[in-house]
N, C-alpha and C positions, 0 to 999 in steps of 0.2 A: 416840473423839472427839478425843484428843490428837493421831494421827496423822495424824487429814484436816484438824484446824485447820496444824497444819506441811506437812502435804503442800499445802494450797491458798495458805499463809501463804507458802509456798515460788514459786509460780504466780504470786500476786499481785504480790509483790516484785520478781520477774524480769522481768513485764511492765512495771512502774512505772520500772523501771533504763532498758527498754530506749527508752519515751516520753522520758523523760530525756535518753539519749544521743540519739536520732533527730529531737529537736525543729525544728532549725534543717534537717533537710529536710523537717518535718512542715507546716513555713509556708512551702516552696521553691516558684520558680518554675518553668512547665515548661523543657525542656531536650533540645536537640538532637531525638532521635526523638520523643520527647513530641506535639511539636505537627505533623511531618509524618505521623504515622503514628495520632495522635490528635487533637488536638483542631483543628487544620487539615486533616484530613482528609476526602474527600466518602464515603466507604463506612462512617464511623462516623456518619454522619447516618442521620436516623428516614426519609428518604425512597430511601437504597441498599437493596437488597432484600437481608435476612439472608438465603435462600436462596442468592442468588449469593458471600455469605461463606463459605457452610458449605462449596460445590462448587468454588472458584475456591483457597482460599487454604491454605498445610501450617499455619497454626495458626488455623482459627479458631474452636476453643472459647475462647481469649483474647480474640481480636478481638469477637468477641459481648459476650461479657460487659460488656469496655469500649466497645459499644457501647449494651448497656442500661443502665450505669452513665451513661455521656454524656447519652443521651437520658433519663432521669430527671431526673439531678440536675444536669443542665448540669456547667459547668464549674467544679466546687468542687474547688478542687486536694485543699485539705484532707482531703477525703473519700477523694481519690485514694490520697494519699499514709498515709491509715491505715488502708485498706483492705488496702494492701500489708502495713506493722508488723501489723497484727492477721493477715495472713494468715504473714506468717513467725513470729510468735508459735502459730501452728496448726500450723506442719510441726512446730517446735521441741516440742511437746507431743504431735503425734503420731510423733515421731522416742521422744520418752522412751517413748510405750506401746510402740512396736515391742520396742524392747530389753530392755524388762520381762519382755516375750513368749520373746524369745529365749535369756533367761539370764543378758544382760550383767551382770556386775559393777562397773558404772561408768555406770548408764542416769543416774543424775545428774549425772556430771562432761562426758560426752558430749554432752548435752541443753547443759547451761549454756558449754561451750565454743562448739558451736557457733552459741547464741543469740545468743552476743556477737563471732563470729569478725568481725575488720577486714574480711575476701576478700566479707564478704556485703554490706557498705553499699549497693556498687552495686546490690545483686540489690533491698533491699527501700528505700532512699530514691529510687530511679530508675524514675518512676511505669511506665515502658513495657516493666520488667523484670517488671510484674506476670505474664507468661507463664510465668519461670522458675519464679517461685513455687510456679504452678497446675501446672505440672510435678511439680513435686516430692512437690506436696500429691496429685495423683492416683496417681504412681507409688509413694510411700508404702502410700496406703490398699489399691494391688494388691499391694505387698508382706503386708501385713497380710491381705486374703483368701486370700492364697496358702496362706502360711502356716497357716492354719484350713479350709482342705480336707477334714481328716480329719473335720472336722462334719460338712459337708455336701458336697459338690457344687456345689450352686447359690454356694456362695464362691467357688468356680475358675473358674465362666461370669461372676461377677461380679470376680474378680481380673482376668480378660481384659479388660472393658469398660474398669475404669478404667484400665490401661494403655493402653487406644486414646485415652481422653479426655488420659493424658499425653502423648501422640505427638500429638495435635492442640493442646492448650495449648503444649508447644515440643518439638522433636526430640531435647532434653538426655537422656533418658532413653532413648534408643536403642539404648542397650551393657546395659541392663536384663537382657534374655534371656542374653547369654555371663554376667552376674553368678551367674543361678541356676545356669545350665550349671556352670559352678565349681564353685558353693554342694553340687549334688549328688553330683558327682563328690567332692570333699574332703572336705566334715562326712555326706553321708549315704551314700557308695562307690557312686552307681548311675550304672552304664557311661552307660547312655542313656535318660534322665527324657522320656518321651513328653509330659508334660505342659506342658513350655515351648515343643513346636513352632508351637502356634498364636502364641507371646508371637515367634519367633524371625519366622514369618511377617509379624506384623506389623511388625515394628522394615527388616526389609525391604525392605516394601510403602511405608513412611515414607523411607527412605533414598533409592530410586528417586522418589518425587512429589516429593523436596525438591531432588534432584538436579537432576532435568529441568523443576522449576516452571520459569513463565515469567518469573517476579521474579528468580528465583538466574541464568537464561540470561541474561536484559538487564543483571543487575549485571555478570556473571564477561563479558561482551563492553566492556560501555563502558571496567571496569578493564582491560582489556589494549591498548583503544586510545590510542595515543599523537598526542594530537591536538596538543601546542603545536609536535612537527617531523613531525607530518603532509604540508606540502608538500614540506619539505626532503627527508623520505625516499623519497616518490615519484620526485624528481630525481635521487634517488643510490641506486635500487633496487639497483643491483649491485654497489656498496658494500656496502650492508645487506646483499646477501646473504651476500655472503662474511662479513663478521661474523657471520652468524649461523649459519654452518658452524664456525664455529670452539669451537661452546660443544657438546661431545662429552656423549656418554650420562652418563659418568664425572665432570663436572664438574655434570651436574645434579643424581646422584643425593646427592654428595656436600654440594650448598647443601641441596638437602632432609632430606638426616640433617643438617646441623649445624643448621637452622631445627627439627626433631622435637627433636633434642635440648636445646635453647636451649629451646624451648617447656615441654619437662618440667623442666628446674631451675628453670623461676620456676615452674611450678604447684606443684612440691613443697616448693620453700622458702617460698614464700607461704603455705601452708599453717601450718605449722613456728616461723615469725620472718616473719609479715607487715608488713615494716618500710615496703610502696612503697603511698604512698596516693592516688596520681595514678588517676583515674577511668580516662582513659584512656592504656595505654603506649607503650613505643615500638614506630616503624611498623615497623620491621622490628629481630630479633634481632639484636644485635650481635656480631664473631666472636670471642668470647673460646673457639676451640676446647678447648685446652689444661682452661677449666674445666669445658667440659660434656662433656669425654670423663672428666674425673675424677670428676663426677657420676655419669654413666655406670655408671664402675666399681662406685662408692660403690653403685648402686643392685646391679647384680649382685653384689656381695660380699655385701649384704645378705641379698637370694634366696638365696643359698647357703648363709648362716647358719640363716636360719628356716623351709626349704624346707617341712621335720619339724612346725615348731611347732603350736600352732592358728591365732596370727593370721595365720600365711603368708597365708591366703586374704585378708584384708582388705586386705591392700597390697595384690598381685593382681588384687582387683576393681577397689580404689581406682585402679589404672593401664588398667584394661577400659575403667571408666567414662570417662575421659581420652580414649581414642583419637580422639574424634572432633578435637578440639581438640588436636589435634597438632602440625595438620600435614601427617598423611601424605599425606591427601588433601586440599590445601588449598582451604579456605570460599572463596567469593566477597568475603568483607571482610576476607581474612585481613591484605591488602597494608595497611591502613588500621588495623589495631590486632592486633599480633599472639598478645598475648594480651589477656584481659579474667578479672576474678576471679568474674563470673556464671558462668562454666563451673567454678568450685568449688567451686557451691552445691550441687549435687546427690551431689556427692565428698567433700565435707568430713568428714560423719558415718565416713567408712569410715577416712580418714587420721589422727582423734584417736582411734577404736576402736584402731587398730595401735599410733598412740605411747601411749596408756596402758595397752594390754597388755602392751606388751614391756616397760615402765617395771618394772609390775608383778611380773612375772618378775625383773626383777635387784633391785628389794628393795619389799616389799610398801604400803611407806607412800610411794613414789616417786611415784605417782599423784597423788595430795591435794598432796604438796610441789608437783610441775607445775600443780595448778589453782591452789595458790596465790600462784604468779608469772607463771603467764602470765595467768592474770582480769586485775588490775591493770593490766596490759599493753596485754591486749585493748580495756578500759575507755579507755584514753590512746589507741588508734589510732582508736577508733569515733569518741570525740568529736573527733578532732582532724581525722578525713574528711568526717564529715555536711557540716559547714559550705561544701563544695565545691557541694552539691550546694542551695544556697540559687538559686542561677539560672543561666543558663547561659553567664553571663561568669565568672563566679567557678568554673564547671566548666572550660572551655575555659581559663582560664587556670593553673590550676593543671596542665591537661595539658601546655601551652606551657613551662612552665618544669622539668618533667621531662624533655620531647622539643620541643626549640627549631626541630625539621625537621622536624615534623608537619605539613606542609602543609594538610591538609583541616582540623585543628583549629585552627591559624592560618585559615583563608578564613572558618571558622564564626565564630571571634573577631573578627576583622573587621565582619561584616556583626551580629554581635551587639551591634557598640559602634555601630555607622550605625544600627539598629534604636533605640540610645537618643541617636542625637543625637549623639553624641558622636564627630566629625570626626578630633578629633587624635589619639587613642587608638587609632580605625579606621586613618587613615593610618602611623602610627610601625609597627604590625602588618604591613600590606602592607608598607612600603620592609625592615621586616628580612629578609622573604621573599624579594621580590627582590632583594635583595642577597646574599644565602644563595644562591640562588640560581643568580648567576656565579660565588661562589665554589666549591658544591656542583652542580655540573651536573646531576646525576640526579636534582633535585627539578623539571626542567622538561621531566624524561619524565612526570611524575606529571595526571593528567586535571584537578587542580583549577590548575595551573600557569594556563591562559589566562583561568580566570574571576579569577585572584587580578591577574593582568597587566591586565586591563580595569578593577577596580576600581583600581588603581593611576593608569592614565590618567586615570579619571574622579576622581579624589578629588587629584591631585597636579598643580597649576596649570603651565600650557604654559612660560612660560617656566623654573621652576624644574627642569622636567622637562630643559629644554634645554640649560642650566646641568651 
């Protein structure tokens, strides 16, 4: 009786912390995708046919859901937004049973770090990340059938299932299948585990519908058109082309490994020391080569050390799980936020398993000292993020003052302050844009460039314009 009153006394407290810290997005307003992709939306209405959700869209076991959630309960943010907490409160408890399961020696520092990691705010205050969640929370539960095979059978047609319902909640979990491929190969030596090829099929079958949707084709075209010197460059096509002879194999592959690379030093130090609380980063990597090649090294020196160990695997996965969000093959939004800390909800678990095993290894009580300064830590980044996420001027401005040449989150700030009236705020926003602008020219390659220019006409009186 003593250790299910602490084991639950344990539960209750950690959800009460987390109400606590989450408050001021618990009473947020929606934001940014929130309301085109929910509650302005016409396919979450009671008269879109869920049928054509289910066949048309790569996630819509999410889309349903917040569809019957909408058409229930209308539009109670509230409800929204603790549906999410209570939903990351379930991975975070079904993450502790996993690793009970598995052995760990740290299923409660693991659990409670990542309950309260900073990298997650965005995943569970940011009502339209509820997908991530549902991700996680299905690929979990397949982990967990998988795992219990040796029962039955019927666990492994059911460990399949719910990996398909995580590939329809969000495609985060799509490096799942090379995870176990690892997992068998390393902790259990078997060459070739027939048992993940339907999981590898699927993750496949998910890669190609996501590729060639027809949301990801109309994004990945409007981003490459350059419409504010669209006439200009019809005039001067053979200008352009010769420019554009001149950008060799060798010079692209090269931006593309330093954006991979760039991409993995902030997912791995945000992990680690998540000190950047800006919802959203910068639009593109900056070229500090020099540190992401010493990154770089830093990461294979590491490999090299623990190749032998047992957590070798966990780093390993933890960088499997990554690929998609790399880079290599870059997202259709990648131009617009180049990373984001939702893709380290489903990675997190694996990169504090590594740092408190290896901790463990160089002296036994190493782990517990790490919980007991990074909690504190974590506690000071959560409450001091949520508040971002109270609406979505107080979102969009906090990105603006991280990345002052975000364009698209500038134009969304803009019409976020028009949206309240508030004229002067709207305009000072545009004119720093356009000013940025002549100074930084290749923000007027960018597609929100002529809507940000039209709001500028329209909001900045003729004569001063003239002036």
């Amino acid at each position: 009786m003593k250790k299910l009153i602490i084991k639950y006394g344990f539960f209750v407290g950690a959800l009460s912390a987390l109400v606590f810290l989450y408050w001021p997005a618990l009473n947020g307003l929606p934001i940014w995708d929130d309301n085109s992709f929910l509650f302005e939306s016409h396919f979450t209405r009671r008269e879109f046919p869920s049928l054509k959700i289910w066949t048309d869209f790569n996630w819509p076991v999410s889309v349903l859901i917040h569809k019957l959630m909408l058409n229930f309960w209308g539009e109670n943010l509230r409800l929204f937004h603790s549906i999410n907490l209570l939903l990351h409160f379930t991975n975070s408890i079904l993450l502790y049973s996993f690793l009970q399961k598995m052995g760990s020696k740290f299923s409660k520092e693991i659990t409670l770090l990542f309950m309260f990691h900073p990298a997650n705010v965005i995943s569970v205050a940011w009502i339209i990340q509820f997908k991530t969640l549902l991700c996680f929370f299905f690929g979990l539960i397949s982990l967990h059938l998988y795992f219990d095979t040796r029962k039955s059978w019927k666990f492994y047609f059911l460990s399949i299932i719910s990996f398909k319902f995580s590939l329809l909640s969000k495609s985060a979990s799509i490096g799942l299948p090379l995870l176990l491929f690892i997992y068998s190969r390393i902790k259990e030596n078997i060459k070739i585990n027939f048992k993940i090829i339907p999981f590898l099929i699927l993750s496949l079958f998910a890669m190609i519908r996501l590729l060639s949707s027809p949301v990801t084709i109309e994004t990945t075209q409007n981003l490459n058109q350059q419409s504010p010197h669209h006439i200009e460059k019809k005039i001067n096509q053979e200008r352009t082309y010769i420019q554009e002879k001149k950008s060799t194999l060798a010079q692209d592959f090269d931006k593309k490994w330093n954006f991979v690379l760039a991409s993995s030093h902030y997912y791995f130090w945000q992990v680690f020391l998540p000190t950047q609380n800006s919802p959203v980063k910068e639009a593109s990597p900056p070229s500090h080569k020099i540190l992401y090649y010493c990154h770089f090294g830093f990461l294979v020196l590491i490999f090299l050390i623990i190749w032998k160990k047992n957590y070798f695997f966990l780093l390993l996965a933890a960088h499997i799980m990554l690929l998609p969000f790399l880079g290599i093959v870059t997202a259709p939004y990648m131009n617009l936020t180049w990373v984001s800390d939702q893709h380290l909800y489903l990675v997190l678990p694996l990169f504090i398993a590594f740092l408190l095993e290896m901790s463990f290894e160089l002296s036994p009580r190493l782990p517990k000292i790490l919980l007991i300064l990074l909690m504190p830590f974590f506690f000071f980044k959560v409450h001091e993020s949520t508040p971002y996420y109270k609406n979505e001027i107080e979102f969009y401005k906090s990105s603006i003052d991280y990345d002052p040449l975000n364009l698209p989150v500038g134009y969304n700030l803009a019409m976020s302050y028009l949206k309240g009236n508030d004229l002067n705020s709207a305009l000072n926003i545009v004119e720093h844009f356009i000013f940025m602008a002549d100074v930084v020219p290749e923000l007027k390659q960018n597609r929100y460039y002529p809507e940000m220019f039209l709001l500028y006409i329209r909001l900045k009186p003729t004569e001063e314009r003239i002036k």
